[in-house]
N, C-alpha and C positions, 0 to 999 in steps of 0.2 A: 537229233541227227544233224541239223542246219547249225547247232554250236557246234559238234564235231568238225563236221566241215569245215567251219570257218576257221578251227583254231589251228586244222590238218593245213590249211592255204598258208595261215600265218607260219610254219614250223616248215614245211614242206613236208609233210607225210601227205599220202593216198589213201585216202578214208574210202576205202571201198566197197563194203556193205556195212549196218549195221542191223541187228537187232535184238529184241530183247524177249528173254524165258519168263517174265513174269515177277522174279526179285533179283535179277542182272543182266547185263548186257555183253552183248557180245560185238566186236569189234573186229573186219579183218583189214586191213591197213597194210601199208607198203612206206619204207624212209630208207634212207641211205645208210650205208653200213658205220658210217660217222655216228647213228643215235642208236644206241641201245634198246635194249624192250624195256627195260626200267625205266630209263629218259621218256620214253614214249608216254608208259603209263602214268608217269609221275606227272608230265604237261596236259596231258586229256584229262585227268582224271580230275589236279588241281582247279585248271581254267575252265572246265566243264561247268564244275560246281562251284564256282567265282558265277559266271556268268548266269545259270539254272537263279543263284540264290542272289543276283543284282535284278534277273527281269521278272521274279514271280518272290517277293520277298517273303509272302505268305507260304514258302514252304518251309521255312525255318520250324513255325509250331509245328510242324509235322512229324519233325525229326530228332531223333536220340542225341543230345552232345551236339547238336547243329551241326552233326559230321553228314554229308553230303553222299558220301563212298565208304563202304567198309576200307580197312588196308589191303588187305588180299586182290590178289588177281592170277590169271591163267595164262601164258604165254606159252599157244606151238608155233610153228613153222611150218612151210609146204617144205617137201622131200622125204625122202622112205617111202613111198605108197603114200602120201597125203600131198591132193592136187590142190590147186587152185581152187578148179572148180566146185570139189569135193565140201571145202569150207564154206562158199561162196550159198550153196544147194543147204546145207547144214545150218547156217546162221539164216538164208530165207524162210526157214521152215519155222525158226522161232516167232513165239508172240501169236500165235491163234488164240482167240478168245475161249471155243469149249478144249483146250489144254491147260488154263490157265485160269481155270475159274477160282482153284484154291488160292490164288494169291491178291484177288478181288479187293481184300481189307488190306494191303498193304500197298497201293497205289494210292500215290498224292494228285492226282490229275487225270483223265482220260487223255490217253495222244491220238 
């Protein structure tokens, strides 16, 4: 969450919630109509995993191909029926520990 941040300050996006299902993260964010959702994802995702795999080196043995991020990702939008807040309530809800027991062996770290 704190490298999100820092690297949304760096870019100017609005990192504003994050959390995570257990094997991915969810992200909702705000940037200027200048950056695409590609661009977005491509700097969070690259400099995340730059910075994840410079302050805890020891994740590397963890990991398939020392790929950090699958390629994939999801990108909505608020409008049509989906608010703000809707996404906001939806990504809090991620990340309880009895929803997420199955994914137990596939975490490198407690956060």
């Amino acid at each position: 969450m704190k490298i999100l941040r820092e690297i949304g300050e760096r870019y100017e996006y609005v990192i504003d919630t994050v959390g995570t299902d257990g094997d991915h993260v969810h992200v909702f964010c705000g940037a200027a109509p200048r950056h695409s959702p590609a661009e977005i994802m491509r700097v969070l995702k690259s400099l995340s995993a730059r910075e994840m795999l410079e302050r805890i080196p020891e994740i590397r043995k963890e990991l398939w191909g020392a790929a950090f991020w699958g390629d994939g990702y999801y990108v909505g939008t608020v409008g049509d029926g989906v608010t703000e807040e809707s996404i906001k309530k939806y990504i809090e809800k991620q990340g309880k520990d009895d929803e997420h027991k199955a994914f137990a062996q596939m975490r490198l770290f407690n956060l």
